[in-house]
Structure formats: C-alpha cells, structure tokens
LUMMAR-217529 format. One record per residue (C-alpha): x negated, y negated, z negated; residue in three letters; chain. Coordinates in steps of 0.001 Angstrom, whole numbers, padded with zeros to 6 digits. Each point is the difference from the previous one (the first is absolute). Example, Ala and Ser with C-alpha at 12.3 -4.5 7.8 and 13.67 -1.06 7.14 Angstrom:
! LUMMAR-217529
REC       c1       c2       c3  rest  kette
REC  -012300   004500  -007800   ALA      A
REC  -001370  -003440   000660   SER      A
This chain:
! LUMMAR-217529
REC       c1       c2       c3  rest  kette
REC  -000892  -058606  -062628   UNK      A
REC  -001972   002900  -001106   UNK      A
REC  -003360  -001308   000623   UNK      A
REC   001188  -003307  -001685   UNK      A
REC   000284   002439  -002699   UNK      A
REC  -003231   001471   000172   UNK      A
REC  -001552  -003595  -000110   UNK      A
REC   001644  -000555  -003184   UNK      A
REC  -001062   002948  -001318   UNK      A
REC  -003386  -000005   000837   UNK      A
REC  -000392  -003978  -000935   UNK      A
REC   001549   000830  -003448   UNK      A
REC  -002240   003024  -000321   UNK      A
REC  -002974  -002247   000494   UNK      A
REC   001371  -002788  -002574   UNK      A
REC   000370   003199  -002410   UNK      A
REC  -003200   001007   000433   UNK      A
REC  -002063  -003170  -000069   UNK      A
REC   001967  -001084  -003446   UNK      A
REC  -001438   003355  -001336   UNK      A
REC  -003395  -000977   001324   UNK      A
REC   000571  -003403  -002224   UNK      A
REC   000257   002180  -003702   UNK      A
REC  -003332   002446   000617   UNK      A
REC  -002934  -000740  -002569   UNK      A
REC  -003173   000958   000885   UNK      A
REC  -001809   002161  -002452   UNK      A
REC  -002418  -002683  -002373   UNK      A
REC  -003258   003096   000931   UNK      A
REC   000659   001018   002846   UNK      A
REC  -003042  -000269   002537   UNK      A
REC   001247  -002436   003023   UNK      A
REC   001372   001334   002992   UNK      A
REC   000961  -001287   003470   UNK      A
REC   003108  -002502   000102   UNK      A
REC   002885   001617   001257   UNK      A
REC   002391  -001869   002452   UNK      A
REC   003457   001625  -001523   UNK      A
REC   002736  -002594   001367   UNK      A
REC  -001918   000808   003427   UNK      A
REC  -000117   004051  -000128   UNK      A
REC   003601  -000068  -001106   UNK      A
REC   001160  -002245   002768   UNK      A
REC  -002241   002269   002811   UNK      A
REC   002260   003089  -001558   UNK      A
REC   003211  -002051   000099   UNK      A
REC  -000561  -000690   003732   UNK      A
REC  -001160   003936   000807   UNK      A
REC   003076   001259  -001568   UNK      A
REC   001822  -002611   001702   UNK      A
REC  -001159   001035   003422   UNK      A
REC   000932   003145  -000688   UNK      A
REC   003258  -000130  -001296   UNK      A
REC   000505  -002604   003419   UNK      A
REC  -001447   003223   001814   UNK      A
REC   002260   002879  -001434   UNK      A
REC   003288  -002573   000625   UNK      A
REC   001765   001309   003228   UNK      A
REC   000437  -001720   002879   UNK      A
REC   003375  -001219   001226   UNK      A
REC   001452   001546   002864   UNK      A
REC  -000172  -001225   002790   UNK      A
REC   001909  -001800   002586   UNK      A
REC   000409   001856   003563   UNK      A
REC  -002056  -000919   002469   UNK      A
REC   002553   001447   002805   UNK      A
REC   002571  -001222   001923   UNK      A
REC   003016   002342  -001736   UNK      A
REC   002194  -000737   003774   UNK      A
REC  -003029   001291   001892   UNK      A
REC  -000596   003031  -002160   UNK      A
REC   003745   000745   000002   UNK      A
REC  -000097  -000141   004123   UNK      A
REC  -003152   002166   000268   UNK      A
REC   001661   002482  -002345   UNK      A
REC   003038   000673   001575   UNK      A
REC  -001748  -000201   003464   UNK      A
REC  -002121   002868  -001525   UNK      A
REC   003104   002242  -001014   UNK      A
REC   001260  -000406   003265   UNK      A
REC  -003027   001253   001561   UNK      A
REC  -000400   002829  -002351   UNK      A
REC   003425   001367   000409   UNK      A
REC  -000356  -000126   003644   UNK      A
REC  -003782   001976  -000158   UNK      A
REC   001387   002308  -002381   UNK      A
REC   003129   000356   002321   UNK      A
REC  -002666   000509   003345   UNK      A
REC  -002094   002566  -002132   UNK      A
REC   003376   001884  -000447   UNK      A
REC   000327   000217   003818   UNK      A
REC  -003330   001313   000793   UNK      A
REC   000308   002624  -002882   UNK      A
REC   003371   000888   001246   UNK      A
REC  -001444   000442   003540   UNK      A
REC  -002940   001842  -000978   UNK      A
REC   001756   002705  -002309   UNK      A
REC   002895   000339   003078   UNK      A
REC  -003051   000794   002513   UNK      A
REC   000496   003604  -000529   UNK      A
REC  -000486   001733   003177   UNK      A
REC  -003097  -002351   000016   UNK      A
REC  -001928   001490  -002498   UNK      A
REC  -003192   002239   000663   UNK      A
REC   001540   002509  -002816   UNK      A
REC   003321   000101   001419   UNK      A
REC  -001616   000562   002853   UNK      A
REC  -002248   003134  -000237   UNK      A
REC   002836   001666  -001832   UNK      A
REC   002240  -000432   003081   UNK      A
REC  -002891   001173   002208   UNK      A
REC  -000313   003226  -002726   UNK      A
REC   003595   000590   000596   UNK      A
REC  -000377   000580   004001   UNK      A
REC  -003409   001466  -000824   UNK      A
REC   002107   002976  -002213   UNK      A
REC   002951   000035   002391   UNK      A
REC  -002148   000668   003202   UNK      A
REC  -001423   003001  -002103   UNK      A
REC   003281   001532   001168   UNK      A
REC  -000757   000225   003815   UNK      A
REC  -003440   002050   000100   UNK      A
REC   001747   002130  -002336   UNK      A
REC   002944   000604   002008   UNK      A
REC  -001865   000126   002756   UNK      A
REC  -001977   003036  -001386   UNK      A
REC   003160   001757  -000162   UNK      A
REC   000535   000107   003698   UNK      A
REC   000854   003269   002063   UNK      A
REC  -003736   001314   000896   UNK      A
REC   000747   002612   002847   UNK      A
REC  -002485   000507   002021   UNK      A
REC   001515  -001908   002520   UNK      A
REC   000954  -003145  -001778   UNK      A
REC  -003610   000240  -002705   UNK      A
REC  -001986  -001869   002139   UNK      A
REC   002815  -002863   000202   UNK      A
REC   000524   000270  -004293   UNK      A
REC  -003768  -000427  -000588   UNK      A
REC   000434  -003077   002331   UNK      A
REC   002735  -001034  -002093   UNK      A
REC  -001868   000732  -003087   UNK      A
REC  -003051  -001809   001285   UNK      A
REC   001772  -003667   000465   UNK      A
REC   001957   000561  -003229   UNK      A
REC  -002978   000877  -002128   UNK      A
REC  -002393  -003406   001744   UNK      A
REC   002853  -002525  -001037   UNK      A
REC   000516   001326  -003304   UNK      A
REC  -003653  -000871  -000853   UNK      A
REC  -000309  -003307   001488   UNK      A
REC   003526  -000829  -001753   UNK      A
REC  -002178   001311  -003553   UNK      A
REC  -002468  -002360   000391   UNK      A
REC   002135  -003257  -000006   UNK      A
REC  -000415  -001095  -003440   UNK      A
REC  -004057   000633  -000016   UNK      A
REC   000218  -002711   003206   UNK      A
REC  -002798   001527   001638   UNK      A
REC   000074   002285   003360   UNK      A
REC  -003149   002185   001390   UNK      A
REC  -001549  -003525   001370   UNK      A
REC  -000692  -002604  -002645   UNK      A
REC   001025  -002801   002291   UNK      A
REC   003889   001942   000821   UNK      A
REC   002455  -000485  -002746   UNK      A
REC   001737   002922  -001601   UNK      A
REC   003404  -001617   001453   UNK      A
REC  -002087   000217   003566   UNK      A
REC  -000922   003252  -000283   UNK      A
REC   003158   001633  -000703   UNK      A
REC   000808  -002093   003763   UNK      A
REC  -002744   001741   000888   UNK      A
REC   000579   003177  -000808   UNK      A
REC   003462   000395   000755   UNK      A
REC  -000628  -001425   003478   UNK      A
REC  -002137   003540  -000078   UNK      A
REC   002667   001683  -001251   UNK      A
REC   003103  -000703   001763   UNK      A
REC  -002577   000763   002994   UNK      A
REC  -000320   003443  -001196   UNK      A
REC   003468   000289  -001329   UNK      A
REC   001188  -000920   004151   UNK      A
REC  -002206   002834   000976   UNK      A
REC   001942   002474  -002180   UNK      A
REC   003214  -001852   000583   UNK      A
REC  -001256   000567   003874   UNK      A
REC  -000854   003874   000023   UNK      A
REC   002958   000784  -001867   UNK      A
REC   002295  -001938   002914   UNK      A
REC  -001549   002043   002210   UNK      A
REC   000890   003126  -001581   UNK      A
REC   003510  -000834  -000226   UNK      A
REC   000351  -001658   003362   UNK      A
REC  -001674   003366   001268   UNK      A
REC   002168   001790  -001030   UNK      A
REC   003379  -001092   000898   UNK      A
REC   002465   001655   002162   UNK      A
REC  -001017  -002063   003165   UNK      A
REC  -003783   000214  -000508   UNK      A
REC   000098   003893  -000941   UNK      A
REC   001608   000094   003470   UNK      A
REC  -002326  -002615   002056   UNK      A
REC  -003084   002205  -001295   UNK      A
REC   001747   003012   000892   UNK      A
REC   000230  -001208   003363   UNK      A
REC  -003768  -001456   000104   UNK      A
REC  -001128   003224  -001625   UNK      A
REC   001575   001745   002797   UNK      A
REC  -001360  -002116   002764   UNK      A
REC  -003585   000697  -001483   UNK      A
REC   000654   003949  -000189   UNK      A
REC   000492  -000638   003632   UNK      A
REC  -002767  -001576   001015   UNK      A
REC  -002322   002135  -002209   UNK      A
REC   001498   002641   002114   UNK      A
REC  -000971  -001400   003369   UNK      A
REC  -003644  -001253  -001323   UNK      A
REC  -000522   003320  -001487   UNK      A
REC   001061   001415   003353   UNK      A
REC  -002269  -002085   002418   UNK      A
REC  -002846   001068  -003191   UNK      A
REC   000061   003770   001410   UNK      A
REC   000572  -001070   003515   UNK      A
REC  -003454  -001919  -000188   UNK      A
REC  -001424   002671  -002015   UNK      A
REC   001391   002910   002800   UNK      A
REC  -002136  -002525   003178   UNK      A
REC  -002700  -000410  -002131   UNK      A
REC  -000350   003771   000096   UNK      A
REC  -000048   000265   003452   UNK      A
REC  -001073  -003244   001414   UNK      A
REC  -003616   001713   000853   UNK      A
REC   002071   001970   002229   UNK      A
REC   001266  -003228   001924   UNK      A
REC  -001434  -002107   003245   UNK      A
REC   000004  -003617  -000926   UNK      A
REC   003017  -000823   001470   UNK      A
REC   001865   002760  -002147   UNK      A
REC  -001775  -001546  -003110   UNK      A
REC   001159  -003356   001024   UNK      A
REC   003625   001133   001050   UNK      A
REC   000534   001649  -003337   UNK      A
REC  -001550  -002864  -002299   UNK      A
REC   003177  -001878   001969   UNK      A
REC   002784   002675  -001034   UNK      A
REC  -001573  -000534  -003137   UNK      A
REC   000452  -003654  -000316   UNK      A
REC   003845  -000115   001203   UNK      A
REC   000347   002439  -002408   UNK      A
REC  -001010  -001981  -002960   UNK      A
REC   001640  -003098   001667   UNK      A
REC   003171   001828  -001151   UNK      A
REC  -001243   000595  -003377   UNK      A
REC  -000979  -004318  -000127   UNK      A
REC   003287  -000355   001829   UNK      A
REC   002105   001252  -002986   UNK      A
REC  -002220  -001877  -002597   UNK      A
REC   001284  -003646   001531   UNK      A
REC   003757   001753  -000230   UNK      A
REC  -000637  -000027  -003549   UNK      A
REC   002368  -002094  -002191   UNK      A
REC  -001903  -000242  -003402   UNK      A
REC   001308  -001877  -002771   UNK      A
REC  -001904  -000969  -003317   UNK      A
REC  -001618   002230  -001906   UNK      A
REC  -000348   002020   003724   UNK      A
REC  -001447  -002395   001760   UNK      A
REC  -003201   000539  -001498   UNK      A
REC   000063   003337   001276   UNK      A
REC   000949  -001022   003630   UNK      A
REC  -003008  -002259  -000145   UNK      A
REC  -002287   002704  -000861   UNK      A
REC   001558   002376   002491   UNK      A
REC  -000198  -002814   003033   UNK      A
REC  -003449  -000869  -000761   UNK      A
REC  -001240   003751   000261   UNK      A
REC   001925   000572   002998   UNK      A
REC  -001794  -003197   001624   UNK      A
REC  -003518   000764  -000912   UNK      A
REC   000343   003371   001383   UNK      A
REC   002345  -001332   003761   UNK      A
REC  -002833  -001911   000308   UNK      A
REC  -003272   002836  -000565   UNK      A
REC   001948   001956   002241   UNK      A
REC   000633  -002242   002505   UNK      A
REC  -003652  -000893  -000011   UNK      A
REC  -000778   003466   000473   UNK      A
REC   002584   000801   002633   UNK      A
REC  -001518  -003356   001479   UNK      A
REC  -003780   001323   000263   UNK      A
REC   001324   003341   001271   UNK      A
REC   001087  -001915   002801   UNK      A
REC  -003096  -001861   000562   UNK      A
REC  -002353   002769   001281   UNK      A
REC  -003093  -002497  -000962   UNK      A
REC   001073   000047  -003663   UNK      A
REC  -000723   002484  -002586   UNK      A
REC   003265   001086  -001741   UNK      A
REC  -000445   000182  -003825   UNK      A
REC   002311   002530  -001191   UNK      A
REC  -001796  -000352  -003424   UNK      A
REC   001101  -003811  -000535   UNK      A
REC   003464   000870   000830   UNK      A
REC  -000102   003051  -002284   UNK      A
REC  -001160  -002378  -002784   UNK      A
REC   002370  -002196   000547   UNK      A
REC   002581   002989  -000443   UNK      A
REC  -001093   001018  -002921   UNK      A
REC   000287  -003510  -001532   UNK      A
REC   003902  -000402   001395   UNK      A
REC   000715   003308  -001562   UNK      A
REC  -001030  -001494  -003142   UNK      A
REC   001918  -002981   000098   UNK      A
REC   002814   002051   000981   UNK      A
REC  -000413   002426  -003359   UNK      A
REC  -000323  -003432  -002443   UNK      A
REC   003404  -001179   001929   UNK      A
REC   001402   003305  -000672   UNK      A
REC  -000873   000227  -003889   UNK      A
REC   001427  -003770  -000457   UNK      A
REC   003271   000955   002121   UNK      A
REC   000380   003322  -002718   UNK      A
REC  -000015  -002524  -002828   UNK      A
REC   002542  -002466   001748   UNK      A
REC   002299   003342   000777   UNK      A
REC  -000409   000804  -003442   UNK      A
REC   000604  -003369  -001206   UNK      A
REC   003272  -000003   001985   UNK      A
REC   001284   002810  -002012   UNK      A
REC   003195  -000338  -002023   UNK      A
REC  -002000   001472  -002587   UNK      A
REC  -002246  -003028   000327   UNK      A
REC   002984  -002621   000278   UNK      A
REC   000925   001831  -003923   UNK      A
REC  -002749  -000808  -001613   UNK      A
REC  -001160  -003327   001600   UNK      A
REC   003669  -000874  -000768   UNK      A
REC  -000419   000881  -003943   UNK      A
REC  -003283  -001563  -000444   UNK      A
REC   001850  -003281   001584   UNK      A
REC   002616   000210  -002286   UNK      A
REC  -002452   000142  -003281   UNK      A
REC  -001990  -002346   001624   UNK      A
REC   002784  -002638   000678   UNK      A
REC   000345  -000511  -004045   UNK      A
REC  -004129  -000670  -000333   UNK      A
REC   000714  -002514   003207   UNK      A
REC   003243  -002052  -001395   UNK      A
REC  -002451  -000417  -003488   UNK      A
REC  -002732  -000912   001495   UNK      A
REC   001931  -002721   002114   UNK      A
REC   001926  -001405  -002844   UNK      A
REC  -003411   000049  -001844   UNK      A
REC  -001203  -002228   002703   UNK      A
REC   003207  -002136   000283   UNK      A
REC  -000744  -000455  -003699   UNK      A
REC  -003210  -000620  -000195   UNK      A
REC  -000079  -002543   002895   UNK      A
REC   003027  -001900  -001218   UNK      A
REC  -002455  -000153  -003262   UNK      A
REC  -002404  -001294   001757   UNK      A
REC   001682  -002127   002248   UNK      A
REC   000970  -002144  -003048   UNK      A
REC  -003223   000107  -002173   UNK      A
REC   002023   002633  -002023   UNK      A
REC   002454  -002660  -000955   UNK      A
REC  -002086  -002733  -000591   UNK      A
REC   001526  -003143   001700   UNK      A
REC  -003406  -001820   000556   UNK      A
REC   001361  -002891   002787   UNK      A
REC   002698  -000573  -002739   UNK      A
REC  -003084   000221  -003121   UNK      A
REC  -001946  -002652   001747   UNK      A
REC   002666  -002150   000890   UNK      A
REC   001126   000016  -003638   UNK      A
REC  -003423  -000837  -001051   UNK      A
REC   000694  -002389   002443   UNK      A
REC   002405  -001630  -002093   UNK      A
REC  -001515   000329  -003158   UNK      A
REC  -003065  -002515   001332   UNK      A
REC   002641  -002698   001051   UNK      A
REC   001908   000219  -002771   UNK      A
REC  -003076  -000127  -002287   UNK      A
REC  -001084  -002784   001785   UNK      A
REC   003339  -002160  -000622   UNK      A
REC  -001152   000511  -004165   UNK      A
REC  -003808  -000703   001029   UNK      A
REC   001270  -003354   001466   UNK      A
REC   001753  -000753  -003194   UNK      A
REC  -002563   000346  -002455   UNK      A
REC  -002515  -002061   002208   UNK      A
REC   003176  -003082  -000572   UNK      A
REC   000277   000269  -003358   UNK      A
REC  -001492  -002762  -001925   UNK      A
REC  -002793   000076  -002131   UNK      A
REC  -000469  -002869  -002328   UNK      A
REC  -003634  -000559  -001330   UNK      A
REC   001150   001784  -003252   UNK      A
REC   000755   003202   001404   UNK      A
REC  -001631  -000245   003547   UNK      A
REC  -001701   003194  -001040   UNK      A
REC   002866   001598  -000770   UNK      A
REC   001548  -000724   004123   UNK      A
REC  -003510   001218   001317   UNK      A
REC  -000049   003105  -001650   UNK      A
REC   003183   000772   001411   UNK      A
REC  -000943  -001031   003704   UNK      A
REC  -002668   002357  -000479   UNK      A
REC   002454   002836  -000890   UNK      A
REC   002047  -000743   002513   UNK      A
REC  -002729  -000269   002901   UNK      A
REC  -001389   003494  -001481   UNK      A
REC   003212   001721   000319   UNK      A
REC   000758  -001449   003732   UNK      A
REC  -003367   001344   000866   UNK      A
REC   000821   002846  -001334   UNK      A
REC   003483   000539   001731   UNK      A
REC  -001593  -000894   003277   UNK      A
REC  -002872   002390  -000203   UNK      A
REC   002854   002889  -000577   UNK      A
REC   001318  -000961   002778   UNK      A
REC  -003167   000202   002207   UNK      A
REC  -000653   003560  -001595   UNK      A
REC   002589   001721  -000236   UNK      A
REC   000669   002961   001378   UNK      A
REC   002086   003222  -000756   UNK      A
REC  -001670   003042  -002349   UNK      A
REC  -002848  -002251  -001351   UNK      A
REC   000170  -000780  -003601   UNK      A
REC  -003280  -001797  -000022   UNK      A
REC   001899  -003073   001788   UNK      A
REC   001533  -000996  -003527   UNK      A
REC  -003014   000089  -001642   UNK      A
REC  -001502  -003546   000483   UNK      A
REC   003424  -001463   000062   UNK      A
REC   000564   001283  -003256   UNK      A
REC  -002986  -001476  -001362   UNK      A
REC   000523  -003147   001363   UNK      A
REC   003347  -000215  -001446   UNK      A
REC  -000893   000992  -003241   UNK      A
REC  -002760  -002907   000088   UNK      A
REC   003067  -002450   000587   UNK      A
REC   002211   001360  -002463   UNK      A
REC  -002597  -000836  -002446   UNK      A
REC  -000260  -003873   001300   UNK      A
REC   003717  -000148  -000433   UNK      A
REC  -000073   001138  -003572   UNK      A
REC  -002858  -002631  -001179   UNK      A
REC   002158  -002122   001538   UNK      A
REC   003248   000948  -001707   UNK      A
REC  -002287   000310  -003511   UNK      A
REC  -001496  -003419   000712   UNK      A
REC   003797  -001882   000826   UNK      A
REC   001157   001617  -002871   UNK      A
REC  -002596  -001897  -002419   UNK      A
REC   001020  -002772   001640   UNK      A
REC   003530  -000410  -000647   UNK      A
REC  -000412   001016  -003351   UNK      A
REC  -002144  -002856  -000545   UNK      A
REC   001814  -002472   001484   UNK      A
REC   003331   001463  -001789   UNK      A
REC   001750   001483   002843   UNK      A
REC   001998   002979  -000218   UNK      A
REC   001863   001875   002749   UNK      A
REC   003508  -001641  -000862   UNK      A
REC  -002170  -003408   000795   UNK      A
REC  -000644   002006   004004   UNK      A
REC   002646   000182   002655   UNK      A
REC   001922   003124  -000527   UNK      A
C-alpha cells in the first residue's frame, strides 16, 4: 500500500513538473545553450527518491523458521539437566568444605598443637632429682626428651637432616633414637631400685661376704708364696717341688670357694672377674709346680709372678665394682632411686599418652578418612556420568545443533575433570583442586552461552516459561 503510494506520488510529481516545463519562455537574446531533457531528470529523481523511501521502509517480521514442539522439548530437557548439574556441583562443594581434617592447614595446626604440647616433657624432664646417684640416669632422660622435641619442631617445614627423609620420617627416626636412650635410663634406674631392695641388700650381703672370704684365703696363700720364695734357695729340688705342691692345694681352696659362689645380677659380674683371675693364676702355678717336678725343665718363677700380679689386679677392679654394688644396696640408695622414680613416673605417663596421641593421629591421617574421600569421589564420577549420558541424548535440531554441542562439550569437560580428581587426590595437597577447578570453570561458561543462546530463542519464537513444563 505504501509504495502504491509513493508511485502516485512520484508519477504526479513528474506530471507537476513537466506541465511547468510546458509555460517557460525562453529569453528573445539570450545566447543558445544545450537542450535540457527536464521530463527525463525529473523522472531519474522520482525513481532515486523512490528507491530510497522503498529502502528506509522496514521489513516485516518474520515467520519462524523453528519447529516451536522441538524447541519446547530441548528446553525443558535443558532445565532438567541444569537443575541436576547445579544439584551435583552442590554435592562436590558440600564434600569439599566437610573435608576438614583433610586440609594441609588444618593439618599443620594439629601437628603445631603436639609440637607445643611435647614442649612439656624435656621440660619436666629437666626438673628431675639430679643426685649424684640418679644424674647420670636424668641426663639420659633429658637426652631422649630433648631429640624428640626437635624432630616433632620440624613437622610443618617437612624436611628432616636428609633431603630424601620426610619431616614425618624423621621424627620415626628420631624417636626410635630416643626411646633407645630413654630404655637405657629407664634401665639404670631399675637397677638401682631392684638393688636395693630388702632381698637384694641381703643376697649382696651374703656375696660380699663370700668374697671377704676368699680375699682372705688368696691374700693368705699371697704371703705363704712370698715366705718360700724367701727361702727356696735354701731348698734341694725335691723341697722346691714339694712346697710348690702345698702351695697349689692351698689355692685349690681359695678356687674351691669361688665355684661355691651364688652370684646374682648386678654380682655376677664380679664373680666373673674373680673366677677368671683365680684360673689364670691355678693354672701359672700349676705350670710351675709342674716344671719343678720335671728336673729337665727350667721353672720360671718370673712368669708365674707376672701372672700374680695381673690376678691381683683383676681382683682390685672386682673389688671397686663390688663397693659400688654394696653401696648401691643401701637403703639410702633405695630413697633416692625411689624419689627420682616417682618424679619420673609423671614425665613417663606424658610421654606415653603423647605417643598414644600422636599415633592414633597418625594412624588415621589426623582424621582424614581418605578410603572413604576416594570412594566418594568415586561416586561423584558415576553419578556425573548418568548427566553426561543425558546431554549426549538430547536432541539437537539443525536450528540449535550448536546450542546441544556446546553443552556436550561442558559436560565431557567437567567428567574429565571429576575423573582426574579422582586419580589425584590425595589428603593435605591443595594443588589437586587446581586443574579441576579450571576445568570446571571452562564448562560453566559453555553452559551459560548455552542458557544466553536458548533464551534468544524462545523469545523469538514467542515462548515464555508458562509455555515450558513446570
């Protein structure tokens, strides 16, 4: 209609102006000029105006080129799928935030916590009874308390003396050392108390008696020796021989109440060193009794003498250890041993809940469940998959077959994704959510050009949500 209008108006224009064109009189002087086509110049401006006014008219709108069922179908499939994504990236957030004990920096400050509550036991230990007696078994204490509280320090730098040991392998390490040290105190200070109790102050009464004894008889067949050595230039062989014979029944007595010995721990040490010197020397002296006897051997009063002097010896170093053990069996010992194992005792029950503690700590990665992390990851790649599968149905009509690919390429991102966390995971590593994160953020933004792009498209084709299934 409008450009029937424009017709008429431009024919009736031209009529107007060729009528005019009819009336003009050229001037009777004027010098002649070029003929001027005026019906033809009007019509060329009629049709340019024309065109343009045809131009500048808008165009209808126009019909769409969907099928409104499909479009409908794909939508709603699409909500379906979104609330169900939006629903799975709930879950994982859910699971994530609720992985507490899991988490490097929920980690270090439980490991800071035993680090400051071990502190406790060198210090306590420091404050042990340091008698003389029991100072050599507090610096042992001191020692083992001191080596775990700086392995336990190091935990959160994850690093031990040896770049290839962990810090968590080094405190195994070093309390291995320590508790070896720690037994050796533990150890000497049993043996204090055990020495002396009632019943061992009166078995090393006994022993020391038995010794006092034989030192008696030893010392005894010493000046008897020494007395024939004085006048054994005076004697025949047979008189040198003869007494060299006294001599050795005599010290057969002395070996004879050795073996009647009963030692019992710590004496027995001392019995040892007592039998051994009264061996070595039975045995010079029967040698030299032996060559006396032997007219064609030289007898070596020298070697035997040597050999004396070396028994006496052993017989001094048995005596000094069998002073300490007497001493040791005092009730004045039994006092303080049994003091210092009272203060100890509270250092010990710490240090053993400490371990119970720590162990239990350990035992479960410090609370983190990771069997039940991975298994729940698990999960999340099925049930990821079960939304995967859907998208890859949904149909995509040539008119928004763009739209369906985008979204299978959302959804095969984010089930990569899912099943790479799974692969990495593991407890106290933060860096495992990294390329998950990314990859999910990469499919959230395929889902929302496909949300932007299915919006356009219902509101071209007139579809609003009451038109979708509810």
């Amino acid at each position: 209609m409008r450009k029937a209008t424009i017709l008429a108006l431009a024919i009736a224009l031209l009529v107007v102006v060729a009528c005019s064109a009819d009336d003009v009189v050229a001037p009777t002087q004027a010098p002649p000029t070029p003929t001027v086509d005026i019906p033809a110049t009007v019509r060329a401006q009629v049709q340019a105006t024309t065109q343009a006014l045809t131009i500048a008219e808008p165009e209808a709108t126009a019909e769409p080129i969907l099928d409104r069922g499909e479009l409908i179908v794909f939508a709603n499939l699409h909500s379906g799928i979104e609330t169900r994504w939006e629903a799975f990236h709930g879950d994982v957030d859910a699971w994530r935030q609720g992985l507490v004990a899991c988490d490097l920096t929920i980690r270090n400050q439980a490991v800071s916590v035993f680090a400051s509550r071990f502190a406790a036991i060198p210090e306590g230990a420091r404050g042990l009874p340091r008698e003389e007696l029991v100072r050599g078994v507090a610096d042992q204490i001191i020692e083992a308390a001191e080596r775990e509280a700086a392995a336990l320090r190091g935990l959160n730098e994850d690093t031990g003396t040896d770049a290839t040991v962990s810090a968590e392998e080094f405190v195994e390490i070093e309390r291995a050392a320590a508790a070896g040290i720690r037994l050796a105190g533990e150890t000497a200070l049993a043996d204090l108390i055990n020495g002396a109790s009632e019943d061992s102050r009166a078995e090393v009464s006994l022993f020391a008696s038995g010794i006092s004894e034989i030192d008696d008889g030893w010392d005894q067949f010493i000046t008897d020796y020494e007395a024939f050595r004085a006048s054994q230039s005076e004697l025949e062989a047979t008189g040198v021989a003869d007494a060299l014979n006294a001599l050795v029944s005599q010290f057969l007595d002395v070996s004879a109440k050795i073996q009647a010995l009963s030692p019992a721990s710590p004496t027995d040490v001392v019995a040892a060193q007592v039998a051994t010197a009264a061996r070595d020397t039975e045995l010079a002296l029967r040698t030299l009794r032996d060559a006396a006897l032997d007219e064609s051997q030289t007898t070596d009063f020298a070697a035997f003498e040597t050999q004396l002097v070396a028994s006496n010896g052993d017989r001094s170093a048995a005596a000094a250890l069998l002073s300490s053990i007497v001493t040791g069996a005092s009730v004045e010992t039994g006092l303080t041993a049994a003091a210092f194992n009272t203060a100890y005792k509270a250092v010990a029950t710490s240090w053993d809940r400490f371990h119970q503690d720590y162990d239990a700590w350990r035992a479960s990665n410090g609370g983190c469940d990771v069997t039940g992390a991975l298994d729940r990851l698990g999960e999340f790649v099925v049930s990821f998959g079960t939304i995967a599968t859907d998208v890859r149905s949904v149909p995509r009509a040539t008119a928004f077959r763009t739209l369906g690919e985008l979204l299978i390429e959302a959804a095969e991102r984010e089930a990569q994704a899912i099943a790479g966390l799974r692969a990495a995971w593991q407890p106290f590593e933060a860096s495992v959510y990294e390329q998950f994160d990314l990859s999910r953020n990469a499919a959230n933004k395929l889902r929302r050009q496909v949300s932007s792009g299915l919006e356009v498209l219902l509101a071209q084709n007139g579809i609003s949500q009451a038109d979708l299934t509810p």
